[in-house]
C-alpha positions in Angstrom: 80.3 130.9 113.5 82.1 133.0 116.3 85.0 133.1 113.7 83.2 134.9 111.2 81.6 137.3 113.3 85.0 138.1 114.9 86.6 138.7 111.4 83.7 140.5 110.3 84.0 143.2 113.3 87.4 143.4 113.0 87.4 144.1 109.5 84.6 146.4 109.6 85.0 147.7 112.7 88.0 147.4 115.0 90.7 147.6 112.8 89.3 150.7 111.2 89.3 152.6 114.8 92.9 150.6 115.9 94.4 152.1 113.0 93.0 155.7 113.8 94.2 155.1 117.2 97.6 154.2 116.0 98.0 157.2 114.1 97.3 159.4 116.6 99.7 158.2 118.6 102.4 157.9 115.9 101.7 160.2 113.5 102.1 157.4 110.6 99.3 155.8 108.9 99.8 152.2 108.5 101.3 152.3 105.1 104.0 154.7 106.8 104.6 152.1 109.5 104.7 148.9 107.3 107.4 150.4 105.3 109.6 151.7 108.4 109.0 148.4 109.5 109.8 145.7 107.1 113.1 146.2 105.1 112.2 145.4 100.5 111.0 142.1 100.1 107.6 139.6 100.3 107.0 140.6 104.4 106.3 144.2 103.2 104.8 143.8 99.9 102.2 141.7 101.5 101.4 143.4 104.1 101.1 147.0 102.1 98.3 144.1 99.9 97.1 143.5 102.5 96.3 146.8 103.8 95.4 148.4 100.2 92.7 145.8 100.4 91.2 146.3 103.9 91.4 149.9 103.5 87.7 151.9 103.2 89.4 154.2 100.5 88.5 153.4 97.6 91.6 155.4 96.4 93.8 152.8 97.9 91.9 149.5 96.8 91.8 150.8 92.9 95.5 151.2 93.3 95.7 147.4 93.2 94.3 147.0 90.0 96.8 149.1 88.5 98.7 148.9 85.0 102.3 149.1 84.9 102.2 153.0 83.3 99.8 154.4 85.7 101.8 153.0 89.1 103.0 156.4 89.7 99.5 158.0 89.1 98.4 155.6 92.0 100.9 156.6 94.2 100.4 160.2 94.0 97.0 159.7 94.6 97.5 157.5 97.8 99.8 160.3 98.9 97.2 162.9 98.5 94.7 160.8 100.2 96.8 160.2 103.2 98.3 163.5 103.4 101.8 162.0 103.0 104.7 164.6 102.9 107.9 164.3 101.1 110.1 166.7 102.8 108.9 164.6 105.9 108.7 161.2 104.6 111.2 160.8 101.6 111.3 157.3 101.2 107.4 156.9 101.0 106.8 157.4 97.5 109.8 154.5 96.6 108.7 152.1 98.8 104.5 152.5 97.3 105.9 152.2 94.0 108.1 148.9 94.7 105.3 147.8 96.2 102.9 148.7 93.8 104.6 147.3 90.7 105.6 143.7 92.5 101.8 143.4 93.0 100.5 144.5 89.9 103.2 142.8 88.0 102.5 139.5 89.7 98.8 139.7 88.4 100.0 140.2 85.1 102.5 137.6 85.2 99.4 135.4 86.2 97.4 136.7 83.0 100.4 135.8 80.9 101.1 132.8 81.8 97.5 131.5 81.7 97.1 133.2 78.0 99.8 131.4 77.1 98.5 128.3 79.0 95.4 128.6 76.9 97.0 128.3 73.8 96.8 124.8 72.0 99.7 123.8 70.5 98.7 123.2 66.9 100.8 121.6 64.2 99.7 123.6 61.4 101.3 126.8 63.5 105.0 127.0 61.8 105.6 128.6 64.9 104.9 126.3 67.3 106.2 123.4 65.4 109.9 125.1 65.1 109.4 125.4 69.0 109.1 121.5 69.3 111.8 121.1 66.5 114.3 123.1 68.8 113.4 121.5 72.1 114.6 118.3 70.5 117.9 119.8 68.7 118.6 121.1 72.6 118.1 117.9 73.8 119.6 115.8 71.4 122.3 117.8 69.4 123.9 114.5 68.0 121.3 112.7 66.9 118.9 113.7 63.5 115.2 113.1 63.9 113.8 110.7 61.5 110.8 112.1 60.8 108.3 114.7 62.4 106.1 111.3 63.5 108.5 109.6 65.2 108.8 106.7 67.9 112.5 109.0 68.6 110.2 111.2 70.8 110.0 108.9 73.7 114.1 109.0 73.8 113.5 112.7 75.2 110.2 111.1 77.5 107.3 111.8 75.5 104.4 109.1 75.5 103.8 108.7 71.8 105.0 109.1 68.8 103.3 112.7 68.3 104.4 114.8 71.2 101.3 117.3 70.7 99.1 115.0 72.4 100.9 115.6 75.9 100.5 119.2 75.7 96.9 119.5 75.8 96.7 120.1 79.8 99.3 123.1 79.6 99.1 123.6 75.9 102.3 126.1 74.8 103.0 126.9 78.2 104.2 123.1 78.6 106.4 123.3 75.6 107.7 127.2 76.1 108.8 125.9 79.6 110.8 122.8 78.1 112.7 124.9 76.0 113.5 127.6 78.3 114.8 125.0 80.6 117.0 123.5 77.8 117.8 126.3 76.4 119.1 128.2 79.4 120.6 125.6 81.6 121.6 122.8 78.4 124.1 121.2 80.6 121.7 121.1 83.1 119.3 119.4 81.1 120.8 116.8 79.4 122.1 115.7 82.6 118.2 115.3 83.9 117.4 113.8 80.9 120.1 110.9 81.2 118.8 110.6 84.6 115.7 109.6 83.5 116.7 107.2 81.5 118.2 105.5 84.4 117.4 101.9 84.5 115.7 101.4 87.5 114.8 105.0 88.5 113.7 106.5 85.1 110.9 108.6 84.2 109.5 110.0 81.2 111.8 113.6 81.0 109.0 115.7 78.6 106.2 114.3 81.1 107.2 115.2 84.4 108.3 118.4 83.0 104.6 119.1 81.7 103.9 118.2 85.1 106.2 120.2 86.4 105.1 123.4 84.6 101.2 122.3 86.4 102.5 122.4 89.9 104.4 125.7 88.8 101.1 127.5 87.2 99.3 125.9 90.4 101.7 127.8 93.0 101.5 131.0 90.8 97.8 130.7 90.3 97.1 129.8 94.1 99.2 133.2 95.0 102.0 130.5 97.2 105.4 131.6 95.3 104.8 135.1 95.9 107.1 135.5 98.4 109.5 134.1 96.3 108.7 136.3 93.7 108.3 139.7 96.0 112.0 138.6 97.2 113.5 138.5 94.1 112.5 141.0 91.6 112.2 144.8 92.8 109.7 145.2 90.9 107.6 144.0 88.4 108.0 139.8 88.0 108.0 138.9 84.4 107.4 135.5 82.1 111.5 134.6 82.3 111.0 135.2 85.9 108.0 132.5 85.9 110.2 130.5 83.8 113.4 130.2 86.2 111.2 128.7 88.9 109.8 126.3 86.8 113.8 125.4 86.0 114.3 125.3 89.9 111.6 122.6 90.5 112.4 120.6 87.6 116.4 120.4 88.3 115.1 119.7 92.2 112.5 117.5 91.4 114.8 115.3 89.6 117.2 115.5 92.9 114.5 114.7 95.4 113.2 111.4 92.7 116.8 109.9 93.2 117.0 110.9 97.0 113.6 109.2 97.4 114.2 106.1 95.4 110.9 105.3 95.0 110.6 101.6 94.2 108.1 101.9 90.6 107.2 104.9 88.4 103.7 104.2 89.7 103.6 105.5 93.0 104.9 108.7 90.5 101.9 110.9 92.1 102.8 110.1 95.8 106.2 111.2 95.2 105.0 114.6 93.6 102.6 115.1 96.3 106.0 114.8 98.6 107.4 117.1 96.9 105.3 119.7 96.0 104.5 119.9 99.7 108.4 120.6 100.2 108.0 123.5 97.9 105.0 124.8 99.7 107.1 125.1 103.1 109.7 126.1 101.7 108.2 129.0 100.0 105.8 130.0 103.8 109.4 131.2 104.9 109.8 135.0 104.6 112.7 135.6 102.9 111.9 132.5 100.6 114.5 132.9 97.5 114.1 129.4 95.2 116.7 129.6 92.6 118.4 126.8 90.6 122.1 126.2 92.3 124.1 123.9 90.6 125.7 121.0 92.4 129.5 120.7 91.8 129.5 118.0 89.5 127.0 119.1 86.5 
């Protein structure tokens, strides 16, 4: 109770008159002091959110629901409002737009990734069946599929002999992921795959990488990889961006299983509750970068 009436007065109350303070005694408004502050990366992005979202001006809080093509509109209005001066401020305007665009972009990464999340995979879509045909020519480049409905699916880790029954929790996202990761890092992923056909530690590859692509929308969804994200593109994230993380947890996932040697693929859930939580602290640190590094030997 004494919580909420504390952030309600500070919010509404004594941060409005500590940042008029603060400006009177600096001369910066707290925009101007965030970016002086904080070199390019997630510890100044957030905090210039955070303070677009505080702020009383409406001016400044519309400027987070911007589009891409009207960022520099936005800025020149924030200027304006805050009486911001080139000729005494130069950087200003750069640092707002950086800014601006790694916020905005992040939303729209979210709204891209859960359209394509929405959509079903259906096996009457050419499309989308050539995508499943060329996850499996990634995968397995030697060997010929016997037919679309095929027992040959569970060699790559899917459950049944139609793989489109394991996408309905991520629907095209699941399957756009798989292929990215195949199709990027193929070394890479072969090598997983053999791993999980290991005979004692094994686990279905396609599966855990659906799974994998949940705990990635999760972290995206839940706003927890922005640092990562804010870090590593100077501007607006995009879909590949989205994609490469996914490849990150997958290649480390398949790491930490063998680490871990759990002792049955049924205590599967305890060990991906371990290790999303390792994400998770790894991505509260600052100047969080999570990027797939290949070990020597792959």
């Amino acid at each position: 109770m004494f919580l909420s009436i504390w952030n309600y007065l500070h919010t509404t109350f004594f941060r409005y008159w500590l940042k008029w303070l603060i400006r009177q005694v600096t001369g910066k408004c707290e925009l101007q002091r965030i970016f002086h502050s904080f070199i390019q990366g997630a510890t100044r992005t957030i905090k210039t959110e955070y303070s677009l979202e505080a702020s009383k001006s409406k001016v400044l809080r519309d400027a987070l629901q911007a589009k891409e093509d009207s960022v520099d509109q936005h800025v020149t209005q924030i200027m304006k409002q805050k009486k911001i001066q080139l000729e005494k401020d130069a950087e200003f305007k750069v640092n707002l737009k950086v800014c601006l665009l790694q916020i905005c972009g992040y939303k729209n990464l979210m709204k891209n990734v859960e359209d394509l999340r929405k959509q079903v995979f259906d096996s009457e879509n050419d499309e989308h069946e050539a995508l499943l045909m060329k996850l499996w020519k990634l995968l397995m480049p030697n060997v010929e599929l016997d037919s679309r409905i095929s027992k040959q699916w569970g060699d790559i880790g899917f459950q049944g002999d139609d793989p489109k029954t394991d996408f309905r929790g991520m629907g095209m996202l699941g399957l756009a992921n798989l292929v990215f990761f195949s199709e990027q890092y193929p070394e890479v992923a072969r090598q997983v795959l053999s791993h999980s056909n290991h005979p004692k530690l094994g686990y279905s590859y396609a599966i855990v990488g659906i799974n994998l692509t949940e705990m990635a929308y999760s972290l995206l969804s839940s706003g927890v990889v922005k640092p990562h994200f804010y870090n590593l593109v100077p501007g607006s994230p995009q879909l590949e961006h989205f994609q490469r993380f996914y490849s990150y947890l997958v290649y480390e996932f398949d790491k930490f299983w063998f680490q871990e040697e759990p002792e049955s693929i049924m205590l599967f859930n305890q060990y991906r509750e371990k290790f999303h939580e390792k994400v998770k602290r790894l991505l509260q640190q600052p100047s969080v970068v999570l990027v797939l590094t290949l070990d020597s030997e792959i």
